[in-house]
C-alpha positions in Angstrom: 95.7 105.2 98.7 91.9 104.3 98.6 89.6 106.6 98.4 85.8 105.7 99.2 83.2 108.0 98.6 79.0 107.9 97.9 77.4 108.5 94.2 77.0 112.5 95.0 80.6 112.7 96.0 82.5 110.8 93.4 83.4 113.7 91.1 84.3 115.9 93.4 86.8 113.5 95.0 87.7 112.5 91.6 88.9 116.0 90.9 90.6 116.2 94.1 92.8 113.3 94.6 93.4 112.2 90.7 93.0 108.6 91.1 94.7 106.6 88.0 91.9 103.6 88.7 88.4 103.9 89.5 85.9 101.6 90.8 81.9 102.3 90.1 79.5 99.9 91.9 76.0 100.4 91.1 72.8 98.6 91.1 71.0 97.5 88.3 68.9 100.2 88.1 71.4 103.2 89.0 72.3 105.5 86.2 75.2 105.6 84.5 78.3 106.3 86.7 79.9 109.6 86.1 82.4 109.6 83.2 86.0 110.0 84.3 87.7 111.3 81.1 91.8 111.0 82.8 91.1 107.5 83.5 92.3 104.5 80.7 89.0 102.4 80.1 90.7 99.3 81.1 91.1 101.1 84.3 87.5 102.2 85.6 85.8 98.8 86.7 82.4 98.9 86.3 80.7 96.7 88.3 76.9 96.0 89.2 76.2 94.5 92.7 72.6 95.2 93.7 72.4 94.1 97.1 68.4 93.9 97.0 68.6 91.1 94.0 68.9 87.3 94.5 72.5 86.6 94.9 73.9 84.3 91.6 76.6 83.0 93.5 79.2 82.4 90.2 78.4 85.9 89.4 79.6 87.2 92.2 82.5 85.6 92.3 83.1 86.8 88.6 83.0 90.3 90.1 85.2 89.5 92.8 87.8 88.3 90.3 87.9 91.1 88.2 87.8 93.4 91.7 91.4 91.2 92.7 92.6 91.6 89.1 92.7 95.4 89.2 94.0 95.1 92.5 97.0 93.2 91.2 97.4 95.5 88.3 97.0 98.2 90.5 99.9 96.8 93.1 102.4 96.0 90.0 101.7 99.1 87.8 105.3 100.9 87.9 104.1 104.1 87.7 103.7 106.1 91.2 100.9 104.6 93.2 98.1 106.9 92.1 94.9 106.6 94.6 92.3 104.0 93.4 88.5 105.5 93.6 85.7 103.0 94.8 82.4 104.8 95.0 78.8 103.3 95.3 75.5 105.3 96.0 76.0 105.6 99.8 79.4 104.8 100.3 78.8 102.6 103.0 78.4 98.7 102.4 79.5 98.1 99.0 82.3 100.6 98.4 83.4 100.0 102.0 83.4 95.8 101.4 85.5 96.7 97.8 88.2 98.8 99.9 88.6 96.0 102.6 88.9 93.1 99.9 91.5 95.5 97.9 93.1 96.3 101.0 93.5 92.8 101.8 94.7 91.4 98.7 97.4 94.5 98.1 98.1 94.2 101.7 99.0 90.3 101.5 100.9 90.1 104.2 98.9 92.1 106.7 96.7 90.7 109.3 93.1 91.0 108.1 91.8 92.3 111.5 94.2 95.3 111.4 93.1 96.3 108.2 89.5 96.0 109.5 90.3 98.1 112.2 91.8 100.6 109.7 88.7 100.9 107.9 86.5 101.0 110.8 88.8 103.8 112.9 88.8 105.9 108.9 85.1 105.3 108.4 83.1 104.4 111.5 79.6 104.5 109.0 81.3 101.8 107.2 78.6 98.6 107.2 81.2 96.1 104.5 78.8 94.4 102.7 79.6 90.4 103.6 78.7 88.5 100.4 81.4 90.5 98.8 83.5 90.2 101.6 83.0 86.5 101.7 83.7 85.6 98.4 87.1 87.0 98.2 87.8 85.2 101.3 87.1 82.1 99.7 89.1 83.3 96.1 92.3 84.6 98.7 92.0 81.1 100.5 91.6 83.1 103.9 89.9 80.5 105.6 86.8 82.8 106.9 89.8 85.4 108.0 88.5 88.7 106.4 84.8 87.5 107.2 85.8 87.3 111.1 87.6 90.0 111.2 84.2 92.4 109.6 81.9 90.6 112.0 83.9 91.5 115.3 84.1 95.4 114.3 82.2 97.4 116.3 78.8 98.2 115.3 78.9 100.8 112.5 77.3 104.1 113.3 74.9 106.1 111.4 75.7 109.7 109.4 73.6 111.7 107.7 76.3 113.0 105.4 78.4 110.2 104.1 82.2 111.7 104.0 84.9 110.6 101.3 87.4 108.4 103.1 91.2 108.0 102.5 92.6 104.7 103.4 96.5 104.6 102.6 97.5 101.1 101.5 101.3 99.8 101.2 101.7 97.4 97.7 
């Protein structure tokens, strides 16, 4: 299971679904993520993609590796699949792009439109942010798959309230 939820949510979800992986996107300027004490270090990915910066392409793709590496860990850990927590400051763009590129590489065999319809029919605020999108498309050699399959959701819809979402994934 994924779980995506905003900055102001990401404790309270934490509590709730006691993820064994967590995933804290922030921009540059964005204060420290909340601590998550239950989590192993090597297990809470911090990660800062400011989407109102230049892009440095080989940075980005250094996040994205590191993104597909705890998705691999994630998909071979033994242990019962414990949710994975991806939280941003809205939970809408970044998160949601970290969910559908974790969703597609654990899901390898799955069709990357149905998981984008997945996400959209779970969180229909969800606006995946397409740099991120597009650079794991080129890492997973998807051939502009994952990319097409964002572009022909429908249009995302506003929300006041951003809710936590729960996206089930099969490793």
């Amino acid at each position: 299971m994924i779980i995506v939820s905003s900055l102001d949510h990401a404790e309270a979800a934490f509590k709730k679904y006691a993820p064994a992986y967590v995933i804290s996107i922030l921009e540059q300027d964005e204060p420290t993520p909340p601590v998550f004490d239950a989590v192993r270090a090597e297990n809470h990915l911090k990660v800062i993609e400011d989407c109102s910066r230049a892009v440095d392409v080989e940075d980005c793709e250094s996040r994205c590796k590191k993104l597909l590496a705890l998705a691999e860990r994630w998909r071979n850990d033994p242990e019962p699949k414990a949710p994975i927590l991806i939280h941003c400051h809205k939970g809408v763009a970044r998160s949601m792009a970290v969910a559908y590129v974790l969703m597609c590489a654990i899901e390898q065999g799955n069709c990357e439109r149905k998981i984008a319809d997945r996400l959209r029919a779970a969180a229909p605020h969800a606006d995946p942010n397409l740099m991120l999108v597009s650079e794991a498309d080129a890492l997973m050699h998807r051939d502009d798959r994952m990319i097409e399959a964002i572009l022909d959701l429908c249009p995302s819809c506003a929300a006041v309230e951003k809710p936590v979402v729960m996206l089930p994934v099969t490793a």
